[in-house]
C-alpha positions in Angstrom: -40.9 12.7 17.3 -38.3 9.5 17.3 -40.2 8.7 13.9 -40.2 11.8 13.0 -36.3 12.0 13.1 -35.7 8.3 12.1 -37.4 9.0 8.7 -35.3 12.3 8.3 -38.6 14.7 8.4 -38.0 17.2 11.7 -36.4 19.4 9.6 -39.2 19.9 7.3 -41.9 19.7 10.1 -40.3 22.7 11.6 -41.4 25.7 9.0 -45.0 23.8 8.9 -45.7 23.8 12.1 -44.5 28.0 12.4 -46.6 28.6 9.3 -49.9 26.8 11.0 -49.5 28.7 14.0 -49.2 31.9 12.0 -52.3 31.2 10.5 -54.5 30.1 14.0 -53.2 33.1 15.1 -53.5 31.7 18.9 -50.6 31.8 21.4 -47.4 30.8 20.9 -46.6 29.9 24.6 -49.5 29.7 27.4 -49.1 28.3 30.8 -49.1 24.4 30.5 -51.8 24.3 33.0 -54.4 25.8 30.7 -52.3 24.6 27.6 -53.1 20.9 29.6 -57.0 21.5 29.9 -57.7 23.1 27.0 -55.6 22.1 24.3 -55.6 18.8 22.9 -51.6 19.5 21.1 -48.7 21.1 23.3 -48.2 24.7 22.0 -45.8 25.5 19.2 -42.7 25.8 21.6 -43.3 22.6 23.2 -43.3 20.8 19.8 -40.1 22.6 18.8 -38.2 21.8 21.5 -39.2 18.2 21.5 -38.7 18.0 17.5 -34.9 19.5 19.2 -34.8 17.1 21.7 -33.8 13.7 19.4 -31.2 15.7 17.5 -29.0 16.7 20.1 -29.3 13.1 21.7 -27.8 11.8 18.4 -25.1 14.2 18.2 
């Protein structure tokens, strides 16, 4: 996610990353021990709050 910010792009990976979990239609927040074994990406609040993460370091 550090290139992610460095390049300016969080902000716009954000609504893409909602919109493709609208379409998988899977769940939004599972346990992390099944989200661990059977997932090969964290779940979509996972990603958010590590695209969040770098920001409010900067700040």
């Amino acid at each position: 996610m550090l290139l992610l910010r460095s390049f300016g792009y969080s902000s716009a990976l954000r609504p893409g990353l909602v919109k493709l979990q609208e379409q998988n239609l899977s769940a939004m927040n599972t346990d992390s021990w099944y989200s661990a074994y059977h997932y090969s990406h964290p779940p979509l609040v996972e990603r958010l709050a590590a695209i969040d993460k770098p920001e409010k370091e900067a700040d």
